[in-house]
C-alpha positions, 0 to 999 in steps of 0.5 A: 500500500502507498504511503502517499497521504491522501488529499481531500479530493481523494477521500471524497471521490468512490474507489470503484475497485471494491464494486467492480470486484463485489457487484454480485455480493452487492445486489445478492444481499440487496435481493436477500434483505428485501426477500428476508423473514424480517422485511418481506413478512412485515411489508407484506402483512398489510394486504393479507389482514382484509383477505384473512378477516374475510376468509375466517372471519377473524377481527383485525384485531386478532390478527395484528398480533401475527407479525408481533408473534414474528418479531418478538421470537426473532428476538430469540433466532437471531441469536441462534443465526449469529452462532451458526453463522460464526461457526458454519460460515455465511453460505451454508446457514443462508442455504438452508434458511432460503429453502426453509422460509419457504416451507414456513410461509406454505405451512401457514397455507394449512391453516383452516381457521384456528388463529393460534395456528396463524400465531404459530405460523408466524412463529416458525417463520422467524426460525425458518428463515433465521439465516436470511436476516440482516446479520446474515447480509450485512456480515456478508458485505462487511467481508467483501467491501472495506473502503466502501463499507458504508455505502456498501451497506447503505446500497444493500439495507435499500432492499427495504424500500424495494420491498416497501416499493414492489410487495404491497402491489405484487401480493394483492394482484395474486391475492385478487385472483387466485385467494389469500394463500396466493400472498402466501405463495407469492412470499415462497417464490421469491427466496426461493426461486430468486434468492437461493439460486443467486446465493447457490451461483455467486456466494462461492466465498465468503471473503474475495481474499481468504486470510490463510490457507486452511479450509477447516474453518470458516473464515470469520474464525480467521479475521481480526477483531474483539473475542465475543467475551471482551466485546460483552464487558466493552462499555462501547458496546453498551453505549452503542445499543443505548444510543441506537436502541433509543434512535430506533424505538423513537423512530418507531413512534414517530412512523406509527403514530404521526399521521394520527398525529396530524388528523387529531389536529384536524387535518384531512386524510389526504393532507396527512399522507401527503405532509408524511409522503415525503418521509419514504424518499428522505429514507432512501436519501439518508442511507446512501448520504450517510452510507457515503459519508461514514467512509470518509469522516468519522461515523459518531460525528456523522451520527451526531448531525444525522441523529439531531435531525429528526429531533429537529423534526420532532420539535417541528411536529411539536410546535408547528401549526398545520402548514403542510410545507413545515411539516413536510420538512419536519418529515424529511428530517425524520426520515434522514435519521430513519434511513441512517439507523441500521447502516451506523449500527451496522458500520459501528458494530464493524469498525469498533468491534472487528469481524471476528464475531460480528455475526454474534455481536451485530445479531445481540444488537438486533436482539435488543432492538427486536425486544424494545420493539416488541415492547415500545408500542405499549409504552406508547399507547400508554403515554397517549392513554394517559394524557389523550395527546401525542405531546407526551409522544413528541418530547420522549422522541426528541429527548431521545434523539438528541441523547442518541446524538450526544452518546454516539461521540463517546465511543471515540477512537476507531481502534486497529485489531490485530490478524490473527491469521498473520499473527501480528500484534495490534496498533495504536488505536487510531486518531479520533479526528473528524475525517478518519475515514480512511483507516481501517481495521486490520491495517 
């Protein structure tokens, strides 16, 4: 490697390189995160609840707890996923998770009436297809792209709003005409006729240049970083999940509850959606501008600005009156800091703990952000039960954000890992200045 400093015009311009090498890995976790058991499920339920109350006759309200049931024992699989993954290796577990997944989804088929077999149902999924989380994908691009890795991430974590995009439309052409277990059988195909053979064709090697010769481990057994019990007793750790997790709880009172929000200020349903609509586009912005930018500056300093944001934006639904363009730009704020939350996470858990065990690390993350989001919508309903207003709402999100924002710095310096493949022993940690972009764990 050149010695040669690299120049501010540098760090701002895309080394290629990576994308060249990497395309396949690139849009194979973009396909397997939108076909994954914790996006497709969930974007897709809208258009099954109408068609199951009028097939069994079940109220809505016994059927939202389906995708409750889905997520709330993720919380258990996405554990089991991190271990198989940190002692199998990506390609095996994502193997066997994508012909698996659709097995759940047919199963749930079976169902004749019973809405505990429904629940069930929705249990198994989330074991079923434990395999094709975002531990999975996010691991899988983690090892492939390093100058990059950010908007490598932010490209792939996309796959959400591809799926937001075409599910919805795609289950309710099968649903209108051949029946409810037609969305069902929609949601089957696509790991399984898509996802897997892609998986099967291009995920050859889990890394594109493997640390030592020996075949008898996986290779994350092989690659620098922190031992899952040193990482456990890191007060980074602990910081990352408290600020992250308030981010992502705050983020979902605020894409639950807004639009009701605005029509208890007396705004029409239409005048609602539109001041909202522009949140889904500053999504996809704030992930790929974030994405783009933790590569060339520090990540906690950018999460600092991006985590302020939309609790700007929740000051604004706060004290704004009912002028569509405010809130307009309150939801654009909003939506900046939704579109960043999983890509930090995922960069963050990377670059301060290693890929030695990513997968179990990241997995225990996403395992306190599942629970607080099985939990969190109770809290909610009753902060509004109690003082019949979304205030109470308001200023919980905004204490929230901003507390994300201030946490997020602490963490400091990106530290430097040794190989153990080249037994080398670790550097200093690296200078914690604000454009640090460029270093990189393992280097």
């Amino acid at each position: 490697m050149s010695n040669t400093p690299r120049t501010f015009s540098s760090r701002l311009s895309i080394d290629l390189t990576e994308f060249r090498r990497g395309w396949r890995i690139l849009l194979l976790a973009l396909i397997g995160i939108g076909t994954s058991v914790s996006v497709a499920p969930l974007y897709s339920f809208g258009t099954l609840v109408v068609p199951l109350q009028q097939a069994f006759g079940w109220t809505r309200e016994q059927i939202q707890p389906g995708i409750a049931f889905l997520f709330g024992f993720s919380v258990i699989s996405v554990q089991v996923a991190g271990w198989l993954i940190r002692r199998h290796g990506v390609r095996p577990v994502a193997l066997v998770s994508l012909l698996a997944l659709p097995l759940g989804y047919l199963t749930i088929t079976l169902n004749q009436g019973s809405i505990w077999q429904f629940y069930a149902g929705y249990t198994l999924l989330a074991f079923a297809g434990l395999g094709t989380t975002m531990v999975t994908w996010t691991q899988l691009v983690n090892l492939w792209f390093d100058r990059n890795r950010g908007l490598a991430l932010a490209i792939i974590l996309c796959g959400t709003g591809l799926c937001a995009l075409v599910m919805p439309n795609l289950m309710s052409w099968a649903i209108e005409r051949w029946g409810w277990r037609a969305g069902y059988w929609t949601l089957a195909v696509l790991p399984l006729l898509v996802t897997w053979p892609l998986t099967r064709l291009w995920l050859s090697s889990e890394s594109p240049a493997p640390l030592v010769a020996t075949t008898d481990q996986p290779v994350t057994s092989q690659l620098p970083g922190l031992p899952l019990r040193e990482v456990m007793r890191s007060k980074r750790f602990w910081l990352c999940n408290v600020a992250l997790t308030l981010a992502t709880v705050s983020m979902i009172g605020m894409v639950t509850n807004t639009v009701p929000m605005l029509r208890d200020r007396g705004m029409s349903a239409a005048d609602a959606a539109s001041a909202f609509s522009v949140y889904g586009l500053s999504l996809i912005l704030g992930r790929v501008l974030v994405g783009y930018l933790v590569d060339r500056l520090w990540a906690p300093g950018v999460a600092f600005v991006v985590m302020l944001m939309p609790a700007i934006g929740c000051f604004l639904f706060y004290s704004a009156d009912n002028h569509i363009g405010t809130l307009m730009l309150a939801s654009l704020l909003v939506g900046l800091g939704a579109g960043a939350e999983l890509d930090i996470a995922a960069f963050l858990m990377a670059r301060y703990f290693g890929m030695r065990e990513y997968s179990r690390v990241f997995a225990m993350h996403m395992g306190i952000i599942g629970l607080m989001s099985t939990l969190v919508p109770f809290f909610f309903s009753y902060l509004y039960a109690t003082s019949s207003s979304y205030a109470p709402l308001m200023v919980f999100c905004m204490i929230s954000f901003t507390s994300a924002a201030v946490l997020l710095p602490l963490l400091g310096r990106y530290p430097t890992f040794a190989n153990p493949a080249a037994d080398v022993p670790p550097a200093p940690e690296s200078s914690a200045g604000f454009v640090e972009g460029s270093l990189r764990v393992g280097q």
